[in-house]
N, C-alpha and C positions, 0 to 999 in steps of 0.2 A: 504494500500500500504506500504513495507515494506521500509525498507533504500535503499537495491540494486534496487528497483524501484525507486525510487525519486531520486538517482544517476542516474541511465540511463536517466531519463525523463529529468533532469537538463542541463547533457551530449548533449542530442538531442535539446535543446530552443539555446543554445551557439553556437551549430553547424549551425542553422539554422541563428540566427541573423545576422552574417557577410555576407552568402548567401544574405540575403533579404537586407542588407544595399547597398554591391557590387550591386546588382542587381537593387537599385534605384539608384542609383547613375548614373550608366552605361543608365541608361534613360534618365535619366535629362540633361547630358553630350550628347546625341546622340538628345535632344529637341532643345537645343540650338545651337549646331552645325547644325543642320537641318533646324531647323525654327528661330530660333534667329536670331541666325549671319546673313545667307544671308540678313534677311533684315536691319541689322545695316550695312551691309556692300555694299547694295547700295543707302544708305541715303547721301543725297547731304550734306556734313558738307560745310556748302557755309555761306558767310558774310552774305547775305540773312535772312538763317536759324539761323542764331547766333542773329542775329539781332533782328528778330521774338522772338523767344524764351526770349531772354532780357525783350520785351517790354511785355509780357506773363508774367514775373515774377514781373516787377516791376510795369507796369498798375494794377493788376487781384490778383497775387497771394499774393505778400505782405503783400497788403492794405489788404487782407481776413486774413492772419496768423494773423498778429498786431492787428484787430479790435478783433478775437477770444481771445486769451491772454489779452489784456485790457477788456475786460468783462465777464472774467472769476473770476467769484464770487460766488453770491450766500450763500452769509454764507458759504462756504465751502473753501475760502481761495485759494492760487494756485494749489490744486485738485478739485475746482467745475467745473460745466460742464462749456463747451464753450461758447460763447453768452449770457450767460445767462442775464448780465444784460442789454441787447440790450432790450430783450420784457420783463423785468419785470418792475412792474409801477414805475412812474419818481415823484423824489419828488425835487418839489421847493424848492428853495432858500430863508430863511425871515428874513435871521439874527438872532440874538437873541428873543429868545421869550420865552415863557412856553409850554413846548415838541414840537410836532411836531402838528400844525395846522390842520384841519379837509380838507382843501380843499386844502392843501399842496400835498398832493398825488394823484395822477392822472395816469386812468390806462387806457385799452379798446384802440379804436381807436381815442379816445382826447390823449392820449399819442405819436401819431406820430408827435404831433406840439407842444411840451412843450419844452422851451428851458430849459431844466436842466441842460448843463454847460454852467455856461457865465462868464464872467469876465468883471472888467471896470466899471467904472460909469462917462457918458459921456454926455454932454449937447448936446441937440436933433440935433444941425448941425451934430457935430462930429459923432454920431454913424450913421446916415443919408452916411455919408462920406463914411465911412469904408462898409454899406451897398451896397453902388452903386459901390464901388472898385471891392467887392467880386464879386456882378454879371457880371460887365465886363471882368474885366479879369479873374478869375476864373470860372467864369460860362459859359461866351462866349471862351475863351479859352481850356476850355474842351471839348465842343462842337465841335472846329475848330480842336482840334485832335483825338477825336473819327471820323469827319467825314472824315478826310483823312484817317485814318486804314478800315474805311467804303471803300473808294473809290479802297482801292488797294483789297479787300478783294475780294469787288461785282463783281468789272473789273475782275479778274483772275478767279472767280466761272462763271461769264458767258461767257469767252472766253470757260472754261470748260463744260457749258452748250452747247454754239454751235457746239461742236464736235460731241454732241450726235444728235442734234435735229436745225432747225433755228429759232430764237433767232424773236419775231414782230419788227418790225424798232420802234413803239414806244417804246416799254422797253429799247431798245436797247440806243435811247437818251437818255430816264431819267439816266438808271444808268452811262450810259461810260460819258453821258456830264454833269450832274448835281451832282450826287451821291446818299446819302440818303437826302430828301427834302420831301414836301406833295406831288410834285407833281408824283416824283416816289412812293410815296405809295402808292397814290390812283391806279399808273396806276397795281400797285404788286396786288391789291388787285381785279384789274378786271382779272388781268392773274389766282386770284383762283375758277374764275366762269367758264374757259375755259378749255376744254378737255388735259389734260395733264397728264404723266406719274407720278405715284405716287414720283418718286425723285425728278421730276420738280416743282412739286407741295409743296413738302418739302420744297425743296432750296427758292421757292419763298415765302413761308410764312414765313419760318424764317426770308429773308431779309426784310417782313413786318415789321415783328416786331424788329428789328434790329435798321429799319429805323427808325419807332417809338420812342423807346430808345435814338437813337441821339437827335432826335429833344425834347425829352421830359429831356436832360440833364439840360441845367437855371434852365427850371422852379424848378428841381428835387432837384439841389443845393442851391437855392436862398431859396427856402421852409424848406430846413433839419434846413438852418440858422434862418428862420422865419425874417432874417431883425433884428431891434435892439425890446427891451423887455423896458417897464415901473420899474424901479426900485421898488421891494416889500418888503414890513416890516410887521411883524406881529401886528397885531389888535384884542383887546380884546372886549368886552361887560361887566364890570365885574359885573351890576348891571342890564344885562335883559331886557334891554329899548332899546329906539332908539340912544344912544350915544355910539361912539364907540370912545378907546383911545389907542394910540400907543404903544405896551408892552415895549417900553425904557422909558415911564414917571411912571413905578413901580421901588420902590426898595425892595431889602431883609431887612425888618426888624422886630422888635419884637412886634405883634400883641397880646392886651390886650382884650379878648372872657369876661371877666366879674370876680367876686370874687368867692370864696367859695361857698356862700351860694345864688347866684343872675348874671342872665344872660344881657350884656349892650345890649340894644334894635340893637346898630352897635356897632360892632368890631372898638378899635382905635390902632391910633401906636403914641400919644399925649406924651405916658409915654416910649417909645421904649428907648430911651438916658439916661432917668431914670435908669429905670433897666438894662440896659447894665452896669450901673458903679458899679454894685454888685460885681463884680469880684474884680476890683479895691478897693474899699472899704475894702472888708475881706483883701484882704492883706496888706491892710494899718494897720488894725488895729492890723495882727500877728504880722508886724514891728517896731511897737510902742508901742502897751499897754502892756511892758515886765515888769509890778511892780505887781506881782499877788502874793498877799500876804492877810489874814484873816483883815477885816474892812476897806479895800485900798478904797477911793469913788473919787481918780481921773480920772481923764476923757483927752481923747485924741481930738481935735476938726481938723476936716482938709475941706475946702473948694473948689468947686472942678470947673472947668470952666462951669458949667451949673446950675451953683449958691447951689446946692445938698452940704447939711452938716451931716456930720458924727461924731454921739458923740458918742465916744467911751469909758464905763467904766472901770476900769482895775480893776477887780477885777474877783475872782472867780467863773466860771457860766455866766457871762455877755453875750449876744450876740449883737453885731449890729443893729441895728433897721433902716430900711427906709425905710422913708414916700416920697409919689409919689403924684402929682398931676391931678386928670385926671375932666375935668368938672366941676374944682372950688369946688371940695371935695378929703380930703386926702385921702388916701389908703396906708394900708402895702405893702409893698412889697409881704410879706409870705404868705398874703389873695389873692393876686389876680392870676387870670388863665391866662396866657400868654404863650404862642410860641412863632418860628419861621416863619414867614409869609411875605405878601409883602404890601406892604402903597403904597397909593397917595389919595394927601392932606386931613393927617391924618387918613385916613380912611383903616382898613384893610381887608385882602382877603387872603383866601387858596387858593395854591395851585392847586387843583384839579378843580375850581371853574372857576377859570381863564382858565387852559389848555382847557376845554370843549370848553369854548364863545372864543378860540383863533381863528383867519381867516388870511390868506395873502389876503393884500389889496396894493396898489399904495403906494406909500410914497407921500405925498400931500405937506408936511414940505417941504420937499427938492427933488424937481422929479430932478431924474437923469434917464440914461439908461443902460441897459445893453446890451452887443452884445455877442454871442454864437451859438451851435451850441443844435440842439434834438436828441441825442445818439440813439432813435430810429430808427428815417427815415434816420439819417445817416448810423447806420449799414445798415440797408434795403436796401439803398442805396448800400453800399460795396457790398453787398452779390450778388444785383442785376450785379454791374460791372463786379464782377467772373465770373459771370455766363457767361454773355455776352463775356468777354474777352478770357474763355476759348472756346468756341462754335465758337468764329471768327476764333481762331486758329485753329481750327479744320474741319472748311472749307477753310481754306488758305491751310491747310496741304494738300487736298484731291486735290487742282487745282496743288499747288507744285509738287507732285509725281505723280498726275494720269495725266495730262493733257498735253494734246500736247504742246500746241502751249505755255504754260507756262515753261516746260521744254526747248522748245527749245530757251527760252531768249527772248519771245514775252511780251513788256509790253504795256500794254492801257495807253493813255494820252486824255487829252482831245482833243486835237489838230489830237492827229491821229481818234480817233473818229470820229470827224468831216471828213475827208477825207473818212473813212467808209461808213458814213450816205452817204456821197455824188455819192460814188459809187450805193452802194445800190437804191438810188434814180434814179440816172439814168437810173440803169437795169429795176426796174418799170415801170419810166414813159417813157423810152424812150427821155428825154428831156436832152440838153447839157447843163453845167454849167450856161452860159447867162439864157438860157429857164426856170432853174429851178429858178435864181433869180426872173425872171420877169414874172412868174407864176403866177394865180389870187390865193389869199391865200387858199378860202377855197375848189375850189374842188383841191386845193396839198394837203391838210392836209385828204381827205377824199380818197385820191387815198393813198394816203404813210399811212395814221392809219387806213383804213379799214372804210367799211357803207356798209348799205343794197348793195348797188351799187357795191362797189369798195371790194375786196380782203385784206387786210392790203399787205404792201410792207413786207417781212424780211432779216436777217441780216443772211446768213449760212456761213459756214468755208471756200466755196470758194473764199472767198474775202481777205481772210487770208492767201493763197497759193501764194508762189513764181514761179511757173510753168506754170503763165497764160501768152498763146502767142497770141495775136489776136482775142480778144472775151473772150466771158467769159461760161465757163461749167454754162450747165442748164440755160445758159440766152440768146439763139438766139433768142426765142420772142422780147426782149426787143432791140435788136440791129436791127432787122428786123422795127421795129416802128422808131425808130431811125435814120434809112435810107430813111425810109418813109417821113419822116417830112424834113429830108436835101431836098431831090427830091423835094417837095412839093415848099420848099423855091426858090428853082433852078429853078422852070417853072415859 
């Protein structure tokens, strides 16, 4: 292809470009004016809606951004993934020790119950204290407002519901009088054995499990907390037997393995202070034996606080000489094999020896406790709340905009519930207020909940209508029984 081809071809992509840009745009612009707007622009911006959404952010969404960014690690710094250190394994707390303990690390499903942050060290009333605080008011206090957002959620989804379909009279108490409880879940969980429209059947499992979730909040906070934790220190073995001793009764010091030519049956640290004053010594003697001149045979003597004498000759070629005590026999210093190591009572140990036989155990010396929280089951926890908090919202949303009697400023209380029930019940059984009090309990409860016998009574949208003049749509049965039983009482 020549230049005046690749010119024209170049010519023609330039030409084209702005067409196809114009021409998305002019889409995009005719989506949102078409399909966008109308529905932002019949969105109820209502104190309601603002309200809602508030509690969406600050219950649900928050708590999920913050918990992602604080365990976003990983070795990877403020670019590693999200959660990460939510499910990676949890490592105990043991204080100082040698590395990190063999049974410090804990991973799998024993990880959901490991208090790996805690704080405090508190005698067993005190953390007792702060335990039972937590579960009451923060455990029961969460509980009391998850199940209010429960209450306004289920009320307005099944006012929603009975627009489509009528609602059993038992459902209809548990949720509009009780809310989420066991005894609405058990009754949610018999409406999934019953013939229902795949939406209904939806709605009602979710509020299963919804209902579930409230009541399973305590237990779900009190458990992330585990309550208070045994203060743990680290514990060595350093000699393989049944004795085990606290890694703060080691110190760093300078462990004697034997001479040149011969290994000591144990390791000491007898001479450790010894030969630590080597350092000292040489530079005593640079500071002093400055008379270095051909037949000099004096001598520098300096005594040192661990009774250790340095004689120093000043003369040329001379080196320092020191002798060590170990086992009621001298030693050079220059003959024997010594490191850096750790002692207790005299006796010494590597490093690597110890880390192995290291364990977190109780602290027995001094029990204290600690109180915290298990970054695991607490994220799992957070993550679970999301979920929850955004799926409430999103059936509150669907009773908000789609739903009659929601729209038109109908809201459930318990109180009006009951004036529901009451209707309802009437049109059933045909019996007046007095009749229904003084009903024998259980054929009312088997005519209003249903039995082989009896029909379940329900709860439809005509109860709900401002339109009823004298009797009620779909219920002259029950007014006709009604009438029947007044006459009866008349003769």
């Amino acid at each position: 292809m020549g230049p005046a081809a690749w010119s024209l071809t170049f010519d023609s992509i330039k030409q084209r470009v702005p067409l196809a840009v114009r021409s998305s745009t002019r889409s995009t612009s005719r989506f949102v004016q078409t399909k966008v707007w109308p529905v932002v622009k019949k969105f109820p911006f209502t104190k309601r809606q603002l309200f809602g959404l508030l509690l969406l952010v600050v219950c649900g969404i928050l708590p999920f951004i913050i918990l992602g960014k604080a365990t976003q690690d990983g070795g990877y710094g403020a670019g590693g993934p999200l959660f990460y250190d939510v499910f990676s394994p949890k490592i105990i707390d043991c204080g100082d020790g040698f590395g990190q303990p063999q049974n410090s690390t804990i991973s799998g499903i024993e990880a959901l119950f490991v208090l790996d942050n805690t704080f405090g060290r508190f005698p067993f009333s005190q953390a007792k204290t702060i335990d039972v605080a937590w579960d009451i008011l923060v455990g029961r206090g969460a509980q009391l407002f998850a199940w209010w957002v429960s209450y306004i959620v289920f009320s307005d989804a099944l006012l929603r519901l009975i627009e489509r379909h009528p609602a059993t009279y038992e459902t209809f108490m548990r949720i509009a009088l009780e809310g989420p409880c066991l005894a609405s879940a058990w009754i949610l969980l018999k409406e999934l054995f019953r013939k229902r429209s795949k939406r209904t059947w939806a709605l009602f499992f979710y509020m299963l499990l919804s209902s579930l979730y409230v009541l399973a909040i305590p237990t779900f906070l009190s458990a992330m907390t585990a309550g208070y934790d045994a203060s743990t220190i680290a514990w060595v073995n350093p000699d393989n037997d049944d004795n085990i001793v606290p890694a703060s009764y080691f110190s760093s010091e300078i462990v004697v393995f034997g001479t040149r030519n011969s290994t000591f049956e144990t390791p000491t640290c007898a001479a450790g202070q010894q030969i630590s004053n080597i350092g000292s010594y040489s530079n005593t003697r640079e500071a002093y034996c400055i008379f270095d001149y051909p037949g000099n045979t004096q001598t520098y003597e300096v005594t040192y606080p661990d009774r250790q004498t340095l004689n120093c000759a000043c003369r040329p070629g001379s080196n320092a000489t020191l002798k060590v005590t170990i086992g009621n026999q001298s030693y050079d210093v220059a003959d024997l094999n010594y490191t850096q190591g750790w002692c207790w009572e005299d006796q010494g140990y590597d490093y690597a020896g110890l880390m192995d036989s290291a364990r977190c155990l109780p602290d027995t010396s001094h029990p204290t406790y600690q109180w915290g929280f298990s970054t695991m089951l607490s994220g799992v926890f957070i993550i679970i709340n999301f979920i929850w908090c955004l799926t409430m919202y999103i059936v509150w949303q669907d009773a908000q905009l789609c739903g009659k009697l929601v729209k038109s400023g109908f809201r459930m209380t318990q109180l009006r519930a009951a004036f529901v029930l009451t209707e309802a019940a009437k049109q059933k059984t045909g019996f007046e207020e007095r009749e229904l009090i003084t009903a024998e309990k259980t054929e009312l409860e088997k005519e209003l909940f249903g039995s082989k016998k009896f029909v379940a009574a329900e709860v439809d949208r005509y109860l709900f209508r401002d339109d009823r003049k004298g009797g009620w749509e779909e219920g002259d049965e029950g007014v006709r029984k009604r009438r029947t039983r007044s006459e009866e009482r008349e003769v």
